[in-house]
C-alpha positions in Angstrom: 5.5 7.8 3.4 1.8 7.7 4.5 -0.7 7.4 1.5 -3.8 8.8 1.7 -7.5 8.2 0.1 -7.1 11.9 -0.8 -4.2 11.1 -2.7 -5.2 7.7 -3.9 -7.9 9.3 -5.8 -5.8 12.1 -7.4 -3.7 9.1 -8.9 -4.0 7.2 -12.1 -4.1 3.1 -12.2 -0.6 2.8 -13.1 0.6 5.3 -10.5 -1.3 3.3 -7.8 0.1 -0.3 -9.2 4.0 1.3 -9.0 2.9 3.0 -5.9 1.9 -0.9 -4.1 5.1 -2.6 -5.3 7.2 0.2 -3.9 5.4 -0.3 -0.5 5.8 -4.1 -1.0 9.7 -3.9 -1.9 10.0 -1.7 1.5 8.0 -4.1 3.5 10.0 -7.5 2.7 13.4 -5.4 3.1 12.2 -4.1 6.6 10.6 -7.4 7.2 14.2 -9.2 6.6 16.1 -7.1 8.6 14.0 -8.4 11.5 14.5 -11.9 10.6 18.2 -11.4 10.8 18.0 -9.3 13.8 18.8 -6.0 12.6 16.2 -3.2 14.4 14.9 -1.5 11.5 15.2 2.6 12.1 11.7 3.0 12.4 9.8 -0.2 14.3 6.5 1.5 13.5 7.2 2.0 9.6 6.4 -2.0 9.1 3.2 -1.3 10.7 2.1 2.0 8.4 3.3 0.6 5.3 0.9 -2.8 6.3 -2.1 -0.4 6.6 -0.8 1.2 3.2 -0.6 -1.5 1.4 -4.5 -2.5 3.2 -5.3 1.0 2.4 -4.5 0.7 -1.2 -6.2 -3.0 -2.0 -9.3 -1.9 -0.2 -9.5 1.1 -2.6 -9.2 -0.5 -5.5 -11.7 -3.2 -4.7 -14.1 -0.4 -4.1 -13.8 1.2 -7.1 -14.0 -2.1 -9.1 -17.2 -2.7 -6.9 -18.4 0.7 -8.0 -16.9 0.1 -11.7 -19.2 -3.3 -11.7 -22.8 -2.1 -10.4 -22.0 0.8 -13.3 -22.4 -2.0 -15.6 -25.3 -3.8 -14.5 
């Protein structure tokens, strides 16, 4: 389920955007099966899918940045 920059770049807007509120769906499920003391299957999957989700907002603030000086 790891997302790369590779692949981030390959997709379109829309693609990324469904893409980040997949990963956020996944991470409030995983996250409430913690609360209620369930152990997820995977304890390291709430970590990757945080560094997705960072992974993803960081991209798209770059290429907004870039999208921005363009127009300067």
């Amino acid at each position: 389920m790891r997302i790369t920059t590779k692949e981030l770049e390959t997709m379109g807007p829309e693609a990324i955007k469904a893409k980040l509120t997949e990963m956020k769906k996944e991470s409030i499920k995983l996250n409430a099966q913690v609360a209620t003391g369930t152990t997820p299957k995977s304890p390291g999957l709430i970590r990757r899918i945080k560094k997705d989700i960072a992974r993803i907002h960081t991209y798209t603030t770059k290429k907004t940045m870039e999208r921005n000086k363009t127009h300067e």
